[in-house]
C-alpha positions as CSV (number, residue, x, y, z in Angstrom):
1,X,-17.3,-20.1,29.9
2,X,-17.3,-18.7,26.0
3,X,-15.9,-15.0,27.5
4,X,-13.4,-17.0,30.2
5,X,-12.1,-18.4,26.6
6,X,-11.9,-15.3,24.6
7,X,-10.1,-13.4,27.3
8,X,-7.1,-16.2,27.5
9,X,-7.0,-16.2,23.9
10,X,-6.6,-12.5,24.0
11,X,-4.0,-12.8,26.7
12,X,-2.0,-15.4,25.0
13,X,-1.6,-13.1,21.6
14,X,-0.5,-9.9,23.0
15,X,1.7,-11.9,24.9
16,X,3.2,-13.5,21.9
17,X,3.3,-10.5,19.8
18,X,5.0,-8.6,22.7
19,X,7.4,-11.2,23.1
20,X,8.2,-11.1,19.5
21,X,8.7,-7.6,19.2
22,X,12.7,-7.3,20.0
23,X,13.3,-10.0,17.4
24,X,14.6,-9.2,13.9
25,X,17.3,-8.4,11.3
26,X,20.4,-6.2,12.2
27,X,23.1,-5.1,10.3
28,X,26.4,-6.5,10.6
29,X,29.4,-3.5,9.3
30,X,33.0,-4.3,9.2
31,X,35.6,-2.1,11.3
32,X,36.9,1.0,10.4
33,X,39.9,-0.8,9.1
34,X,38.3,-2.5,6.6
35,X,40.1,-2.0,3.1
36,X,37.9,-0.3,0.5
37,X,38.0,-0.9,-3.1
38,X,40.1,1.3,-5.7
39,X,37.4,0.5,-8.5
40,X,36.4,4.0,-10.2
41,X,33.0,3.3,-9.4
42,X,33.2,4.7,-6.3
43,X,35.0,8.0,-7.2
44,X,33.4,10.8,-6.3
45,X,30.3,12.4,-7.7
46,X,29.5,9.0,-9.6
47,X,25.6,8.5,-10.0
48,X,24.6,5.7,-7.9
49,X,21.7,3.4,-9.2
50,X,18.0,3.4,-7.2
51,X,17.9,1.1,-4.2
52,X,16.2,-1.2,-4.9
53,X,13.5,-2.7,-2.1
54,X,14.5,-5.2,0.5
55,X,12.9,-7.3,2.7
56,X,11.0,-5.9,5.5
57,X,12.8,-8.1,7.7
58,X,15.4,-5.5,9.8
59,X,12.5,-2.9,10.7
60,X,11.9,0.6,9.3
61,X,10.1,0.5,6.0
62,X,12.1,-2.2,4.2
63,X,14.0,0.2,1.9
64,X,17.2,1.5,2.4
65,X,17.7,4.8,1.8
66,X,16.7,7.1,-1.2
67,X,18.7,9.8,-2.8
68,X,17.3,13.6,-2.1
69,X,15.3,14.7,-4.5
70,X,15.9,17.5,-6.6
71,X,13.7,19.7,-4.9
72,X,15.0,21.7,-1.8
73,X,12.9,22.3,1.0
74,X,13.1,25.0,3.6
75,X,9.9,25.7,5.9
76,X,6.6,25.3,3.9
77,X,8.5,26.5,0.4
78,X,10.6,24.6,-2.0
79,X,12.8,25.4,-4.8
80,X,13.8,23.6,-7.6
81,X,17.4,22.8,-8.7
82,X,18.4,24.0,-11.8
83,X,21.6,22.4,-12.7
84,X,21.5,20.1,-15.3
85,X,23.4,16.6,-15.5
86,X,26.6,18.3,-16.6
87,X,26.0,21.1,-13.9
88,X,25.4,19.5,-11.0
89,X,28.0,20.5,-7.7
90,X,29.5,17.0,-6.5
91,X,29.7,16.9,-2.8
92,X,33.2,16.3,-2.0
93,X,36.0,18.8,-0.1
94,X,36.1,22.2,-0.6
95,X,37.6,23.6,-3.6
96,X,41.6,25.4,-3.6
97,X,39.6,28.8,-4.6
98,X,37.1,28.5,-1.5
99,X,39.8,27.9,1.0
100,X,42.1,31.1,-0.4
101,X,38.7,33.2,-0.1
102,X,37.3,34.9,2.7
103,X,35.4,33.4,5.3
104,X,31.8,33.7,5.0
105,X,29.6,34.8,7.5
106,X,27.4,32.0,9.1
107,X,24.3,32.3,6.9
108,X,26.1,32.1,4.2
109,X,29.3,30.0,4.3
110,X,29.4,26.6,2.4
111,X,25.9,27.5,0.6
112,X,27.9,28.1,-3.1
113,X,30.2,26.6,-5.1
114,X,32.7,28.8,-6.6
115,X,32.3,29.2,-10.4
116,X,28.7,27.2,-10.8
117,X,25.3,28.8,-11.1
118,X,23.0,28.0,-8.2
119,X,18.8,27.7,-7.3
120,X,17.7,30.1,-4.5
121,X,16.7,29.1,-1.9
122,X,14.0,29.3,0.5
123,X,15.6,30.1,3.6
124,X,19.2,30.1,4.5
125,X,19.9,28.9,8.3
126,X,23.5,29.4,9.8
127,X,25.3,26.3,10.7
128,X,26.0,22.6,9.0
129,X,24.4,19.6,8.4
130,X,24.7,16.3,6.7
131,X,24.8,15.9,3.1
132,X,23.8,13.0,0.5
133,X,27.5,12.6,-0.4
134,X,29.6,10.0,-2.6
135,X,28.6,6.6,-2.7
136,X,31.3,4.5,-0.7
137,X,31.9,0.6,-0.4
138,X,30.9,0.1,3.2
139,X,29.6,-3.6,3.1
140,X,27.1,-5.1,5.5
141,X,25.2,-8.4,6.3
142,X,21.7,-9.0,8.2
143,X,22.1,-11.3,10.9
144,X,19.4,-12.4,13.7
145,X,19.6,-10.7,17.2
146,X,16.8,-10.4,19.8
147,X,16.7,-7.0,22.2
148,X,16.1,-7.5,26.0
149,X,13.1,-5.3,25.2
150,X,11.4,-4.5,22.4
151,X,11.6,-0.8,22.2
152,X,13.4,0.4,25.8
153,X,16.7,1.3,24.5
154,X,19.5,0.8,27.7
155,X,20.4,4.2,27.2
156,X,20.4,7.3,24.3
157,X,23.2,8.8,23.7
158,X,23.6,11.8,21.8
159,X,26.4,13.8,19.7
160,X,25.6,17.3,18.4
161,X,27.7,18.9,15.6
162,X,27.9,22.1,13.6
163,X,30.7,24.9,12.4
164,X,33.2,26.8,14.9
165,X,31.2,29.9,15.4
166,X,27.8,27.7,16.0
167,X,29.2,25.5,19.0
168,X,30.7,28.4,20.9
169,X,27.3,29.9,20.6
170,X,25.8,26.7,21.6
171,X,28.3,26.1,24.7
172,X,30.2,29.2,25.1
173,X,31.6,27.3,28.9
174,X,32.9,24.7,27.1
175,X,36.4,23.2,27.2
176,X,38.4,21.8,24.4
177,X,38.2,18.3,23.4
178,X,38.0,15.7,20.9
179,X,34.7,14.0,19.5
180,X,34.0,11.3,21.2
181,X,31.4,10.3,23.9
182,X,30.8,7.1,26.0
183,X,28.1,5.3,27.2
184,X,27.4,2.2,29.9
185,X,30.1,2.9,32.5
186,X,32.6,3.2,29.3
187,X,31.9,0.6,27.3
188,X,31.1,1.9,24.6
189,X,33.1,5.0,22.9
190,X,31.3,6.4,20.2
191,X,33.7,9.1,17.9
192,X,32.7,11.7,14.6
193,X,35.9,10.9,13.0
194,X,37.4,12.6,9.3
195,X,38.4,11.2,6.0
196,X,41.5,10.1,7.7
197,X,39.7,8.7,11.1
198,X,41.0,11.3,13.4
199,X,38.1,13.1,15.7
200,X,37.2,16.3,15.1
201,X,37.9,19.0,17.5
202,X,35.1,19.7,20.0
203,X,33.5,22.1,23.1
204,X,32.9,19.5,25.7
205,X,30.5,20.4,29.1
206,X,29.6,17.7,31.5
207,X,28.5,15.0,29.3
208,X,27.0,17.2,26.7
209,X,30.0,17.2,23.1
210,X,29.3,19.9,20.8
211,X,32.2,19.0,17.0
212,X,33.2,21.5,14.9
213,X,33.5,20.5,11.4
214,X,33.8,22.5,7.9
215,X,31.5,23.1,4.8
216,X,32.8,19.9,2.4
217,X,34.6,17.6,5.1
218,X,33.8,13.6,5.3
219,X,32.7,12.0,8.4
220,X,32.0,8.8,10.0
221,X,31.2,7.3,13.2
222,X,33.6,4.6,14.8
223,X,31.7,2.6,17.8
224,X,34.1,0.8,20.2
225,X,32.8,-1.9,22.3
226,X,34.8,-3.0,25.4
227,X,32.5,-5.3,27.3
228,X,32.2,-9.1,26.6
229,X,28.2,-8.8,25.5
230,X,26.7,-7.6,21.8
231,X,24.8,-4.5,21.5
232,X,22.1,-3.6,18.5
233,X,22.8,0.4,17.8
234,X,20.2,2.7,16.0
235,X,21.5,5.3,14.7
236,X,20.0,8.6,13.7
237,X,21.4,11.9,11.6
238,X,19.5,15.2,12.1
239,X,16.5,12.6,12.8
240,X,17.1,10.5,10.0
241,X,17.8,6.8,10.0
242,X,20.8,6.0,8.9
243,X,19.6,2.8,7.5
244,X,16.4,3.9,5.3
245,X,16.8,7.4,5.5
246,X,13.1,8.5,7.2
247,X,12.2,9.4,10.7
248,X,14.1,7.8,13.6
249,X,12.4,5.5,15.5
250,X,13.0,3.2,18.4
251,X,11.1,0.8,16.7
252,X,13.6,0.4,14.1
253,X,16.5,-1.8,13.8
254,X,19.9,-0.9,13.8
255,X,23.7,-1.9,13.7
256,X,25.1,-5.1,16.0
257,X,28.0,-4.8,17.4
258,X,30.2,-7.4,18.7
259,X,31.7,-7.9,21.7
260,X,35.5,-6.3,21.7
261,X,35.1,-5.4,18.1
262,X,34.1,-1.9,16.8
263,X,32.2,-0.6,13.6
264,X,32.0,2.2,11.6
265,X,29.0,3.8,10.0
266,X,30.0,5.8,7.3
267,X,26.8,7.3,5.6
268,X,23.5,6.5,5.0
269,X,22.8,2.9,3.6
270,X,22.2,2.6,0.0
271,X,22.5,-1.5,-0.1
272,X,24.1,-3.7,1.3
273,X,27.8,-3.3,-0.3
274,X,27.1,0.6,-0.7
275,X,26.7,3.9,1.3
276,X,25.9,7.7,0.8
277,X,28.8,9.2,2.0
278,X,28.2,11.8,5.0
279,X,29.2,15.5,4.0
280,X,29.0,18.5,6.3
281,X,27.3,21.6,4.3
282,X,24.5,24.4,4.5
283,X,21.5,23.5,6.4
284,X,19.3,24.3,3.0
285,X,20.9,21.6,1.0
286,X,20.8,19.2,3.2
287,X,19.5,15.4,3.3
288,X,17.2,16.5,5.6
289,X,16.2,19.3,4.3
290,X,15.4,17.9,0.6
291,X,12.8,15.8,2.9
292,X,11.0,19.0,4.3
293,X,13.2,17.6,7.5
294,X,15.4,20.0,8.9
295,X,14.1,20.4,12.8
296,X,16.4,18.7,14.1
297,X,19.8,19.2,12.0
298,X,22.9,19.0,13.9
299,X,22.2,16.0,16.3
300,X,23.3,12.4,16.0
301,X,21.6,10.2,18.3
302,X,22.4,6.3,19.2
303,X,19.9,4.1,20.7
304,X,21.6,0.8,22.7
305,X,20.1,-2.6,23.0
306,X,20.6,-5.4,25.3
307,X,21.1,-8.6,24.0
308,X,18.0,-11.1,25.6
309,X,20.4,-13.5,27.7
310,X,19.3,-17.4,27.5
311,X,16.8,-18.4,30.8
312,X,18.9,-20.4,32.9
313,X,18.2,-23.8,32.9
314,X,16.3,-25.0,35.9
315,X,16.5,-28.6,37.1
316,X,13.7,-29.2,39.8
317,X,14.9,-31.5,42.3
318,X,13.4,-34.9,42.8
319,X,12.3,-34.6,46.2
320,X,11.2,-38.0,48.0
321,X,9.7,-38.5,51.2
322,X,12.2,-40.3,53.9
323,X,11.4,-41.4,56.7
324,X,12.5,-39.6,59.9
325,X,15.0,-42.3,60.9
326,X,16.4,-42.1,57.6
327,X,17.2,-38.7,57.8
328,X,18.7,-39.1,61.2
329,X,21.3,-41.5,60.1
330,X,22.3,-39.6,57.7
331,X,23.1,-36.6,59.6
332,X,25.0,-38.3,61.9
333,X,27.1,-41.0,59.6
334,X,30.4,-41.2,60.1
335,X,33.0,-40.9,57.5
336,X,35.9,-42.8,59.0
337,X,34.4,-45.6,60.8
338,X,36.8,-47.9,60.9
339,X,37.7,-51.7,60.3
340,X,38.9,-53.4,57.2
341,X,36.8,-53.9,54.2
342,X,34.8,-57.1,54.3
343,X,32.8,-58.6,51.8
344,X,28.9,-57.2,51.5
345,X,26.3,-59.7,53.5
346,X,23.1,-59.8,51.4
């Protein structure tokens, strides 16, 4: 009887705990329309202060993310950085100089800034990948949403990226197009837009979308919902959460959107009023890379998330036992019957 006991109790938690699992915290952005503040503290190249933790309440590790370190890492080496406070390269467009000079060849393009002193580095690979840029207003709240299941995404969509000479390497039968993908039938658009929201120009083949961007350039990602339900969207940037800046992971939580609304993700999470700007530069001084990261550089991948739907209320009907007669009457009564109304005989 003792072991009967034990093995419902055991039933009855990992039931629970399963059941629990696609409950949580999610991050609410505003549209890509929302105004963003003048205040200098936002300009460009400004230090931004140390996140500080959060509650581990929205998945992940219950920090948001952390800037790189001054250490880059390629491979199983690292090198350190050897600009000083007043030396340091801010991440922002590229320079008048770099644009009149001649293009680079792809293991080198984007890796230097014209005029300032630079670390070697470990390795240089060819291509782009996302920088720790400027911070940017980009406010968000948490707010409560439950997943139809716990970590079974609906469906992963994925957007690669890198320089001109990169993607028609990658998918030399591609066709011209813009950046932007969909997902569920077309609900969903998901775009890698500029500083001035426009999609960047892309190689496009079946449903695989290759953009092409440049060394310095600003990006975001616009998600455009067209259905009547809310989805949960984790988000992931050369395998990095957008939201605390490690590993992707199903497991984590993401960004809600609502239904016929759209939201745009413009860099990794900082706080909740504040965001790291994403950049496009050299694969060695990356994000990723200043994490020992850079596998999987050049891939953005979104996760989608059912909303649980409400059990539909069941009323059991009061069934009573009639006799046959009853029942036979009733079948066969007559609507119309006749006659004037007269007053009831009890």
């Amino acid at each position: 009887m003792l072991s009967i006991l034990r093995t419902l109790l055991g039933v009855l938690l990992v039931f629970s705990f399963g059941s629990c699992q696609g409950r949580g915290r999610v991050h609410e952005a505003p549209p890509p329309s929302y105004p963003a503040p003048e205040s200098s503290d936002y300009e460009m190249g400004r230090p931004t202060p140390a996140p500080s933790a959060q509650p581990d309440d929205f998945g992940g590790s219950g920090r948001y993310a952390n800037p790189p370190s001054q250490t880059h890492e390629s491979g199983d080496e690292s090198t350190r950085d050897t600009h000083g406070p007043e030396e340091a390269a801010p991440q922002t467009s590229a320079t008048t100089e770099e644009r009149a000079a001649p293009k680079r060849s792809r293991s080198t393009r984007g890796s230097a800034r014209a005029g300032l002193p630079r670390a070697p580095l470990a390795e240089e690979r060819p291509g782009l990948a996302t920088h720790w840029g400027e911070t940017r207003y980009s406010p968000a709240r948490q707010v409560d949403f439950e997943r139809a299941a716990a970590t079974r995404p609906t469906t992963i969509v994925e957007l690669h990226y890198d320089d001109r000479a990169g993607a028609l390497e990658m998918l030399p039968g591609g066709s011209w197009a813009q950046s932007q993908t969909s997902a569920l039938g077309g609900a969903l658009r998901i775009s890698m837009v500029d500083a001035s929201g426009r999609p960047f120009p892309a190689l496009r083949q079946g449903d695989r979308v290759i953009s092409m961007g440049d060394p310095g350039e600003r990006y975001s990602l616009v998600i455009e919902n067209d259905s009547d339900e809310r989805f949960e969207i984790v988000t992931t940037v050369d395998g990095l959460d957008v939201l605390d800046g490690e590993d992707g992971s199903l497991e984590k939580r993401g960004y809600l959107i609502g239904a016929y609304s759209s939201v745009s993700i413009d860099g990794f999470r900082q706080s909740e009023q504040l965001v790291a700007a994403f950049r496009l530069g050299n694969v060695a001084r990356s994000y990723a890379a200043s994490k020992g990261k850079a596998r999987n550089v050049g891939v953005i991948g979104f996760a989608v998330f059912d909303e649980r739907k409400p059990a539909a209320l069941h009323v059991p009907r009061h069934r009573r036992q009639w006799p046959g007669k009853d029942t036979h009457q009733r079948r066969t009564a007559e609507p119309f019957p006749g006659g004037h109304a007269e007053p009831p005989a009890w």
